[in-house]
C-alpha positions as CSV (number, residue, x, y, z in Angstrom):
1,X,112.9,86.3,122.6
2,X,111.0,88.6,119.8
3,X,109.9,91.6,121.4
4,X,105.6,92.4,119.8
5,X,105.3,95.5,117.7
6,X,101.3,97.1,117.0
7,X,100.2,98.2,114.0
8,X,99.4,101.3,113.5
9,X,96.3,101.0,111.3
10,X,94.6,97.8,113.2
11,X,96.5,97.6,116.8
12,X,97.2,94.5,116.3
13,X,100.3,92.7,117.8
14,X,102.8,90.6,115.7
15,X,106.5,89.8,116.1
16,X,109.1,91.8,115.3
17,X,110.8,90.7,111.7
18,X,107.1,90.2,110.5
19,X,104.7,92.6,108.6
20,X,105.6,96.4,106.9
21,X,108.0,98.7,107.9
22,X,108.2,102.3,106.1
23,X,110.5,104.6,107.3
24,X,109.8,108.0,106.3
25,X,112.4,111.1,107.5
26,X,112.9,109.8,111.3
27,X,109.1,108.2,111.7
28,X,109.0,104.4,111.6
29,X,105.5,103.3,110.8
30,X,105.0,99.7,111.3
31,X,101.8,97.5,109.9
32,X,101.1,93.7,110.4
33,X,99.9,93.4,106.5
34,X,100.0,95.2,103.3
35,X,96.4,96.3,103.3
36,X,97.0,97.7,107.1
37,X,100.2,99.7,105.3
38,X,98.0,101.0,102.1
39,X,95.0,102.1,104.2
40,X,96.9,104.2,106.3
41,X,99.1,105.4,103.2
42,X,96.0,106.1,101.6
43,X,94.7,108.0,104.3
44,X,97.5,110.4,104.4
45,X,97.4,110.4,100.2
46,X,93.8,111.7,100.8
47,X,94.9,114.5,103.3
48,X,97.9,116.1,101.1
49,X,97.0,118.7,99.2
50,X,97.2,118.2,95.6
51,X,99.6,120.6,94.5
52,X,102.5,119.0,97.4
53,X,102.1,115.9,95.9
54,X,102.1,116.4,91.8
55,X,105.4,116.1,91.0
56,X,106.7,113.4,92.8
57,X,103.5,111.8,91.6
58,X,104.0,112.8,87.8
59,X,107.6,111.8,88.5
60,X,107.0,108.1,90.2
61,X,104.3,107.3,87.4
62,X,106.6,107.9,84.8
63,X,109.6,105.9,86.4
64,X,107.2,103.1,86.6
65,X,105.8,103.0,83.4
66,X,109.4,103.5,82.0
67,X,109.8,100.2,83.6
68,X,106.7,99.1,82.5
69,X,108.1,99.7,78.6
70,X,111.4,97.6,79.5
71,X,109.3,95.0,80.5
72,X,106.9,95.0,77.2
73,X,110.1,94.7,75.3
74,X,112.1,92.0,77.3
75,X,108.7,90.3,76.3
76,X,108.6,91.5,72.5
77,X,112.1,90.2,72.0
78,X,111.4,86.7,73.1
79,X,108.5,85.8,70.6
């Protein structure tokens, strides 16, 4: 039997297995959907202060558009 876990943005109920899990230090947070998980990540986005969160925000944008780059090329080479 699945045990029911709540989301933490909506309180809504869905089986365990199902919906977004982010683990963060020793906090679990748990959402039923993707928009549950990016409101509340947004929500706590809003409340950092700006200078706590501009390097590991200057550092993930440039990991991803590094990637981004790889991509273009993969794409350049095949035409």
């Amino acid at each position: 039997m699945t045990s029911k876990m709540r989301c933490m943005t909506c309180g809504r109920f869905f089986p365990e297995g199902q919906g977004v899990s982010l683990k963060i230090g020793d906090d679990s947070l748990l959402f039923h959907s993707n928009s549950c998980a990016f409101k509340f990540v947004r929500e706590v986005l809003l409340e950092v202060d700006r200078e706590c969160i501009t390097g590991p925000l200057e550092d993930t944008k440039k990991r991803f558009n590094e990637k981004i780059k790889l991509l273009d090329e993969k794409k350049q080479k095949k035409i």
